[in-house]
C-alpha positions in Angstrom: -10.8 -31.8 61.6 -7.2 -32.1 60.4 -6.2 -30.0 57.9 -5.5 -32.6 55.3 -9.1 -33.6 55.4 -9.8 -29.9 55.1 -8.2 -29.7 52.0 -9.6 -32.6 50.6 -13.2 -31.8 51.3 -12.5 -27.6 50.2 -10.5 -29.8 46.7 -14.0 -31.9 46.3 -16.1 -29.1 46.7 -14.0 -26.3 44.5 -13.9 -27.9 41.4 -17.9 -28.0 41.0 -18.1 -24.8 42.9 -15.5 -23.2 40.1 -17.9 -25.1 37.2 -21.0 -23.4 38.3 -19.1 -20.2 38.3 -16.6 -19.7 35.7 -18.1 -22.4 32.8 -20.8 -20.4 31.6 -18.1 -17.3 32.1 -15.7 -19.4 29.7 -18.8 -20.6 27.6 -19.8 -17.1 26.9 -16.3 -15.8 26.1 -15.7 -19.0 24.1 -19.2 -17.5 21.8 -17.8 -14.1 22.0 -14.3 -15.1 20.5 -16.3 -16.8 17.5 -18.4 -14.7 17.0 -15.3 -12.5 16.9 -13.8 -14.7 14.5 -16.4 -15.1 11.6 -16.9 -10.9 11.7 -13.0 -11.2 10.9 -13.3 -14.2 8.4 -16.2 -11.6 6.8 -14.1 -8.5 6.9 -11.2 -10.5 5.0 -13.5 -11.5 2.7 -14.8 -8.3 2.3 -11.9 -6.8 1.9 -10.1 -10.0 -0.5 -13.1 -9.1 -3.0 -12.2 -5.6 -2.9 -8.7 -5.9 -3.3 -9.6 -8.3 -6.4 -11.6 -5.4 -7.8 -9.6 -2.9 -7.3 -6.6 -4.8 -8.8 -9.0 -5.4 -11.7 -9.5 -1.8 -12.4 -6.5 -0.7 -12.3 -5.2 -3.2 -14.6 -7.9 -1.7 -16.6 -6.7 1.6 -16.7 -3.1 0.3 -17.0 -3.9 -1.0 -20.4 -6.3 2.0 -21.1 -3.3 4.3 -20.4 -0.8 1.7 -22.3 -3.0 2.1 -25.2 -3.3 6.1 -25.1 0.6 6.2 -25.2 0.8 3.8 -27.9 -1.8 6.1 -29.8 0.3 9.1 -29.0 3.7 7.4 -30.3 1.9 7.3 -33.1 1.1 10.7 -33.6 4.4 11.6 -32.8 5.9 9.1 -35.6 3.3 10.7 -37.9 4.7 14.3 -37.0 8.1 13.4 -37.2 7.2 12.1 -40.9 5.9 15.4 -41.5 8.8 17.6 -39.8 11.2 15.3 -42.2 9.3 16.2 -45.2 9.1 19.7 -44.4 13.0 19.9 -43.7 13.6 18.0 -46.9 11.7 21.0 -48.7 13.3 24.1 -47.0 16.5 23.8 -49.4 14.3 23.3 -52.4 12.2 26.6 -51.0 15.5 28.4 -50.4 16.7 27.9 -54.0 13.3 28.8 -55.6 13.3 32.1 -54.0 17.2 32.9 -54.8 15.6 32.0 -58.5 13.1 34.3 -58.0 15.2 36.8 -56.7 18.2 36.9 -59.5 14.7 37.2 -62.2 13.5 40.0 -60.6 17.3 41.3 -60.7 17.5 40.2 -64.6 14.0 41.9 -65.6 14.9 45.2 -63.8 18.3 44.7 -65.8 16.6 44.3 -68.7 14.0 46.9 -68.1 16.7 49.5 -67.6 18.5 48.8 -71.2 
């Protein structure tokens, strides 16, 4: 037999002979990669609604914090009040006790004479 023919009859025969061999190969690969595929559509999924929650709680705590420091600026406005008031009064305190001092000066005066 020429080798043409050869070739002809092994290119007839090798495409069935390669289906019965590597289809159900490919087939099975082919179910591997998809099942592949939906445990990584899952996992993003999975991990999409954890991301969501995660962001949710810590927006949560953002304005939970936000809030604290507002409450705090507060507090720190109120003490400021009161600092002011208090420094307001310290001239006022300082002149009542030079008062007090020059009587207790004038009734020893007096005292003595």
């Amino acid at each position: 037999m020429p080798a043409g023919k050869i070739a002809e009859k092994v290119g007839e025969k090798a495409p069935s002979w390669i289906e019965r061999i590597l289809l159900p190969s490919l087939n099975e690969i082919k179910g591997e990669l998809k099942a592949i595929n939906a445990r990584i559509d899952s996992l993003d999924d999975r991990m999409n609604t954890r991301l969501t929650s995660l962001e949710s709680q810590i927006g949560s705590l953002r304005n939970e914090m936000n809030s604290k420091f507002e409450g705090m600026d507060y507090r720190f406005e109120a003490i400021n009040t009161r600092l002011d008031s208090l420094e307001k009064r310290f001239p006022v305190i300082e002149e009542i006790t030079a008062l007090k001092l020059k009587i207790a000066d004038i009734e020893k005066r007096l005292a003595l004479a």
